[in-house]
PLY file of the C-alpha trace (Angstrom):
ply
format ascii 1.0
element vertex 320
property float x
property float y
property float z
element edge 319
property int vertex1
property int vertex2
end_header
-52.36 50.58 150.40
-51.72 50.66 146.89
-55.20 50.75 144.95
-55.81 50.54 141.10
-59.26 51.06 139.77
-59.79 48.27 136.62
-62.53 48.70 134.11
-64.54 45.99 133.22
-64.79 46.82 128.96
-66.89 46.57 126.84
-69.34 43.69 128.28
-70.28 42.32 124.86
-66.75 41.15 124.21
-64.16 39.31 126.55
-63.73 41.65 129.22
-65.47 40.86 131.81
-64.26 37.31 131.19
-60.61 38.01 131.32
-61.10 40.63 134.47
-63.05 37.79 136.09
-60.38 35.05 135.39
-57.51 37.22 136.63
-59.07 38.83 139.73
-60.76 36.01 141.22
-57.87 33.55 140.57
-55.82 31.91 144.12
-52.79 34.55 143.58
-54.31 37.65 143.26
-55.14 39.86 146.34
-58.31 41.45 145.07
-57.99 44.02 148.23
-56.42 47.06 146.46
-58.88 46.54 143.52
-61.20 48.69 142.57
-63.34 46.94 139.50
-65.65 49.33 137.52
-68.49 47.91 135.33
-71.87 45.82 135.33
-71.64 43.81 138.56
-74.80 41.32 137.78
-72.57 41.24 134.12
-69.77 39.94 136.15
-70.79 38.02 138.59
-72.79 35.94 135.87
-69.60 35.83 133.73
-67.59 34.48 136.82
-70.77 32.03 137.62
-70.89 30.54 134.06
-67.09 29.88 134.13
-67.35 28.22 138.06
-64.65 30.76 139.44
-64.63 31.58 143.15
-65.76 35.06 144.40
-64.01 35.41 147.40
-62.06 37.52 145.76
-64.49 39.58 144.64
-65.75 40.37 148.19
-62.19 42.47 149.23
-62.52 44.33 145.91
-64.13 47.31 146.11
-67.04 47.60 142.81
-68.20 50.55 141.07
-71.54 49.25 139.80
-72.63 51.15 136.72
-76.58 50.23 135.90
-77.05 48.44 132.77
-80.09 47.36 130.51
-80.00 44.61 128.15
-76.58 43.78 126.95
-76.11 41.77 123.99
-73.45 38.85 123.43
-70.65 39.45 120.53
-72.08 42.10 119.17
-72.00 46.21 119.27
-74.30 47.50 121.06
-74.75 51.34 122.43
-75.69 49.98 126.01
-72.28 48.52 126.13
-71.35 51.06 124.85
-72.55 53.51 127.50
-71.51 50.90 129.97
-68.03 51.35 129.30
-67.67 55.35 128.60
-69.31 55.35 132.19
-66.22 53.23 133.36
-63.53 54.84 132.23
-65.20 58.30 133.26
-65.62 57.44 137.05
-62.53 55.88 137.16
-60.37 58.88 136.09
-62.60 60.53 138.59
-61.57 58.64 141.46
-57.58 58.57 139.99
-58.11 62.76 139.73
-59.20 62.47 143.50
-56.35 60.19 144.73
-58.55 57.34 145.73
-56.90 54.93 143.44
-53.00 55.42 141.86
-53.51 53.78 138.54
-56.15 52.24 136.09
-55.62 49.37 133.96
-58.40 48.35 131.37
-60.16 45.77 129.25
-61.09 46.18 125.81
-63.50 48.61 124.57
-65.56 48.64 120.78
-64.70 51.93 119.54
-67.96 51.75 117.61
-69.66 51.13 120.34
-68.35 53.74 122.03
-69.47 56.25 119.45
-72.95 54.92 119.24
-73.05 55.46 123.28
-72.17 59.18 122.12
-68.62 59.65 123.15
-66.84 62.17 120.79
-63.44 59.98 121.56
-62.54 57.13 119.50
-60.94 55.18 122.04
-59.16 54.34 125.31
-56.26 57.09 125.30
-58.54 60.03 123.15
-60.46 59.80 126.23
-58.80 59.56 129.15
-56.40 62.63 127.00
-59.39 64.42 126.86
-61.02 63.87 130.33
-57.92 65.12 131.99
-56.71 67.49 129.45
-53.50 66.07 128.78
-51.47 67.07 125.85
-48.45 64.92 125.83
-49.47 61.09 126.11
-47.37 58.32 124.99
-47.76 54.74 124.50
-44.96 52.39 125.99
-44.93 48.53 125.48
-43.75 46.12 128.14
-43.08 42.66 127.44
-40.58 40.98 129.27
-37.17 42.97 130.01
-37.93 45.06 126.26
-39.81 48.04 126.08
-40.67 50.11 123.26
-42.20 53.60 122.61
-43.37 54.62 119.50
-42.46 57.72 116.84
-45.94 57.00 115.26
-48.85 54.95 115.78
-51.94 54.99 113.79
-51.22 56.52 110.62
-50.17 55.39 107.33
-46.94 53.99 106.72
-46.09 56.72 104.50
-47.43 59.38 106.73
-45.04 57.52 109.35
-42.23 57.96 106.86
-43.02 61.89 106.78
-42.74 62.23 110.58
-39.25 60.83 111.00
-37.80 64.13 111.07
-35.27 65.99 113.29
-37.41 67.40 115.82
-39.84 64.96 115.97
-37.06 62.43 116.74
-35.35 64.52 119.46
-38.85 65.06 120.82
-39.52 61.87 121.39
-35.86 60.81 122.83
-36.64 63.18 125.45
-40.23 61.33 125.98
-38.03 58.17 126.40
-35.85 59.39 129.43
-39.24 60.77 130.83
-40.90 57.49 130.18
-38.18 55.37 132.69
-38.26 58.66 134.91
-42.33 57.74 135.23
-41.72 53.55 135.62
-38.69 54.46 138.55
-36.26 52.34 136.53
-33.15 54.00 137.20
-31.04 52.79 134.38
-32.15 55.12 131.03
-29.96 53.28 128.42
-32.04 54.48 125.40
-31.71 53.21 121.63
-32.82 54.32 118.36
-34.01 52.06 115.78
-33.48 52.96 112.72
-35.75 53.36 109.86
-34.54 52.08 106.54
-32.68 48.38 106.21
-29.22 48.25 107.47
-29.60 51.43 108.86
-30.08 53.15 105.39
-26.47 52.02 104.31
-24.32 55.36 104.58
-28.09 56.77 102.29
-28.24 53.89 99.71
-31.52 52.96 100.77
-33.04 56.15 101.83
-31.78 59.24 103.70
-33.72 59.75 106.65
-30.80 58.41 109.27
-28.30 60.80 107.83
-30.30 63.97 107.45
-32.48 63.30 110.75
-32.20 60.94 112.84
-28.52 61.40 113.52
-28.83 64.61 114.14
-31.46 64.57 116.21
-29.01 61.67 118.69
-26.72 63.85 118.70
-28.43 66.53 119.83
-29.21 64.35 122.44
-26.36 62.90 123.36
-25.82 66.30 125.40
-28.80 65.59 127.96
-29.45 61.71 127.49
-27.99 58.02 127.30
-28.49 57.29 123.70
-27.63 55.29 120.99
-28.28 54.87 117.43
-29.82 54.73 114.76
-29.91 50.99 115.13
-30.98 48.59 112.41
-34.18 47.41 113.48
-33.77 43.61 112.88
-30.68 43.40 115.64
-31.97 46.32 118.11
-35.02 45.07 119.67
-33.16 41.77 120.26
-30.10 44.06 121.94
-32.98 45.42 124.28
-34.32 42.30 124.93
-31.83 40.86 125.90
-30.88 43.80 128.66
-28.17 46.33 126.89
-31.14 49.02 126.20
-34.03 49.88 129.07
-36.21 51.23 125.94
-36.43 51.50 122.47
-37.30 54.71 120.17
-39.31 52.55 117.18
-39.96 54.80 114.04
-43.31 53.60 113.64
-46.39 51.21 114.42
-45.77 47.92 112.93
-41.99 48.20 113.72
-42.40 48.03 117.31
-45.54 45.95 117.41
-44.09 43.14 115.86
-41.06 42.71 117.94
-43.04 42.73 121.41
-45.80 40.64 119.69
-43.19 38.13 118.21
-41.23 37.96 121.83
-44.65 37.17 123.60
-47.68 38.06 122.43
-49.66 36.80 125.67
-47.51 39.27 127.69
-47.19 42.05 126.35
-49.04 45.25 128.18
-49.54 48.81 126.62
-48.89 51.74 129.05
-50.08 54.84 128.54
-47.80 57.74 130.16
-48.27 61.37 130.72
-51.43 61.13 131.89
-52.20 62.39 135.37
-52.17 58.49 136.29
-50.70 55.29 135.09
-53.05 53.47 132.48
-52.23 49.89 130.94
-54.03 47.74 129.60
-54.02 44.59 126.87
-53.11 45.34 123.30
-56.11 42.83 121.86
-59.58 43.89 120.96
-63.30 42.97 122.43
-63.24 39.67 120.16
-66.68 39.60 120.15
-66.35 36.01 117.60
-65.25 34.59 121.24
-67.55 35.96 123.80
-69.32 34.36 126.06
-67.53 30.87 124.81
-65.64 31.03 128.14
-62.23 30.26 126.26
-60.79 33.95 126.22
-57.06 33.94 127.28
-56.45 36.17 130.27
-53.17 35.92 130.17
-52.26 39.69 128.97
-55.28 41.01 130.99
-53.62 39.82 134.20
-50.18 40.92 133.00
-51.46 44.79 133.03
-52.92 44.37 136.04
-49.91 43.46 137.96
-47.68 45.97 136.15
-50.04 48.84 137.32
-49.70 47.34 140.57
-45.98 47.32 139.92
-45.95 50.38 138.56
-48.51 52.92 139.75
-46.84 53.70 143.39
-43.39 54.95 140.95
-45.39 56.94 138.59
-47.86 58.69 141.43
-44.34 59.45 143.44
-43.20 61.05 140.11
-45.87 63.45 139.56
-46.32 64.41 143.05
-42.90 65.46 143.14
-42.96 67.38 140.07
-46.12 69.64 141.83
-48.48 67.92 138.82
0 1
1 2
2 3
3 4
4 5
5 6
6 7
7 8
8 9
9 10
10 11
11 12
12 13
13 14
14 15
15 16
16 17
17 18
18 19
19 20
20 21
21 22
22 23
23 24
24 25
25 26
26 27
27 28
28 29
29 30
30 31
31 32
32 33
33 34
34 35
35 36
36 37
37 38
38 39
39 40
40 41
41 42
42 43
43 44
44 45
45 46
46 47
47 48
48 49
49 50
50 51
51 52
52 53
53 54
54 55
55 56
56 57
57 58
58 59
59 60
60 61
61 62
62 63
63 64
64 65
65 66
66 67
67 68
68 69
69 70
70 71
71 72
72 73
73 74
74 75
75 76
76 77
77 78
78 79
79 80
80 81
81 82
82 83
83 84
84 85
85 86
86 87
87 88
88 89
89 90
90 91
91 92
92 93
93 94
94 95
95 96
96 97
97 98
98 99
99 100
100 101
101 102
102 103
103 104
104 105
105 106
106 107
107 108
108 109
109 110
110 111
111 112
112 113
113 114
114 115
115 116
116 117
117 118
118 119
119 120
120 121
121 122
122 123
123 124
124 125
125 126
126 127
127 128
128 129
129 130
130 131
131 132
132 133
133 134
134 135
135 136
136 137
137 138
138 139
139 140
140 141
141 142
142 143
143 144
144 145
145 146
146 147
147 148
148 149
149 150
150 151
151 152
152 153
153 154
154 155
155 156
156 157
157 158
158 159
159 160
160 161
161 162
162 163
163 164
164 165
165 166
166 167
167 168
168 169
169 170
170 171
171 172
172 173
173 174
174 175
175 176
176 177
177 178
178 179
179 180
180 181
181 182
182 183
183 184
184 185
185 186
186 187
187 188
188 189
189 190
190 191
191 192
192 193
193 194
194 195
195 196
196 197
197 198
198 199
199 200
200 201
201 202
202 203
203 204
204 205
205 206
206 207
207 208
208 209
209 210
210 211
211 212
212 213
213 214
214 215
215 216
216 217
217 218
218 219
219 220
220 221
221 222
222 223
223 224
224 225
225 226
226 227
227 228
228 229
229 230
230 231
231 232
232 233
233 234
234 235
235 236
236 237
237 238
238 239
239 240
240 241
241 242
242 243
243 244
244 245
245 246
246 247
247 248
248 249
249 250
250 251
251 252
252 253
253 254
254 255
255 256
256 257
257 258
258 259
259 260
260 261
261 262
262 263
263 264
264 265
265 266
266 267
267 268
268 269
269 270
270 271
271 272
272 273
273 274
274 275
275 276
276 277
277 278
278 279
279 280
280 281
281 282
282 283
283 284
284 285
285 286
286 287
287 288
288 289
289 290
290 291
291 292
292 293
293 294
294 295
295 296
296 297
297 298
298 299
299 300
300 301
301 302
302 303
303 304
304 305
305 306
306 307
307 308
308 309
309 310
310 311
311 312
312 313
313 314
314 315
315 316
316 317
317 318
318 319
């Protein structure tokens, strides 16, 4: 059986709302689940919002003791709450009892004031199994997206489009599909200035490195590019590319965002296990109001159902 361990958040915001509504709803199989988090936090949530528990009883739960936890607000208990369920469940990924882990929202202040020296989801789970090279990949729909950058400045962003960096991250592509098991690895390159940078009228950074770096690639990979941004996230939505190479944050985020914002699940790759998880915060103005959409919650769920059993067969294979 294919098991996933899900974390419940950060249970001052929405996730044990959106867990509970996608778990315990009539088309989920809540056998291969493995739900991590307060379980009197949870059950009440799923009370207060009438949904059926059945579900609940052929999930396996990894109750982590809480004290008083606070509604909409940061709190170091919640905190603490969370670390804890991220922690035991890369434990049981690191011992093979589940394949993946897909998680709710955590407060990164929170977080800290639980006395975590990571900042968030991936620091951690980087940190708590030691892994160097971890990238982010969106999914939404047939487009997905990995990203040059992420949170930095947009002129910092500017200053790592460079050669290497772009070849690095070309080959991170390729890995990427090898991780999902999609066998296609058509692989584009956005490009970074309009129009492609216009033969260097508006800037130089396609001529002096990203080119080169494609053509470097070219050797080993599938690639095209640089493509102007406002046409090739369309292309790859609409099937001709399995992923695109964005130059930085906002570029990519926008695109899957814009296509479907509901749907659109963050994967984290390289790690010793598949993570996803929902690209929204704790939304603590929303808690406990019982009108959270679930919508992306369930979304990462299923794709690290999808997904987990390709990536696990990947790393075994490679002796990692």
């Amino acid at each position: 059986m294919n098991r996933i361990g899900i974390t419940l958040g950060d249970p001052s915001g929405i996730g044990p709302e959106i867990v509970a509504k996608s778990v315990l709803s009539e088309d989920m199989d809540g056998s291969g689940l493995v739900l991590l988090g307060n379980r009197a936090n949870f059950i009440s949530v799923a009370e207060e919002l009438s949904l059926p528990l059945e579900n609940i009883e052929s999930a396996t739960f990894v109750d982590i003791e809480a004290g008083r936890i606070p509604v909409g607000r940061v709190s170091g208990e919640s905190g603490r709450v969370a670390r804890e369920s991220i922690e035991k469940a890369v434990q049981l990924a690191l011992d093979g009892k589940i394949n993946g882990i897909c998680t709710a929202p955590v407060n990164k202040e929170s977080i800290l004031m639980a006395g975590s020296k990571y900042k968030d989801h991936t620091d951690m789970l980087a940190g708590l199994t030691g892994s160097t090279d971890v990238v982010t990949v969106f999914e939404v729909e047939a487009l997905r997206i990995i990203f040059l950058s992420k949170h930095v400045s947009l002129r910092q962003a500017c200053d790592l489009v460079n050669e290497e960096n772009v070849y690095h991250f070309i080959e991170l592509s390729k890995r990427s599909l090898d991780y999902l098991g999609i066998s296609r690895k058509k692989i584009a390159v956005a490009a970074l200035n309009p129009h492609g940078g216009e033969n260097g009228l508006f800037g130089r950074e396609e001529i002096d490195e990203i080119i080169p770096a494609i053509k470097r690639a070219k050797a080993e990979f599938d690639v095209e590019g640089p493509i102007p941004a406002d046409s090739v996230f369309h292309q790859a939505a609409s099937g001709r590319y399995d992923i695109v190479l964005s130059m930085y944050h906002d570029q990519g985020h926008i695109a899957a965002k814009m296509l479907n914002f509901s749907k659109t699940v963050s994967m984290n790759l390289g790690l010793p296990f598949l993570r996803t998880s929902v690209d929204h915060g704790t939304a603590f103005d929303i808690a406990g109001k019982g009108i959270a959409d679930h919508t992306s919650m369930k979304e990462a769920i299923l794709k690290c159902i999808k997904y987990s059993p390709a990536y696990r067969e990947k790393l075994q294979k490679n002796g990692s």
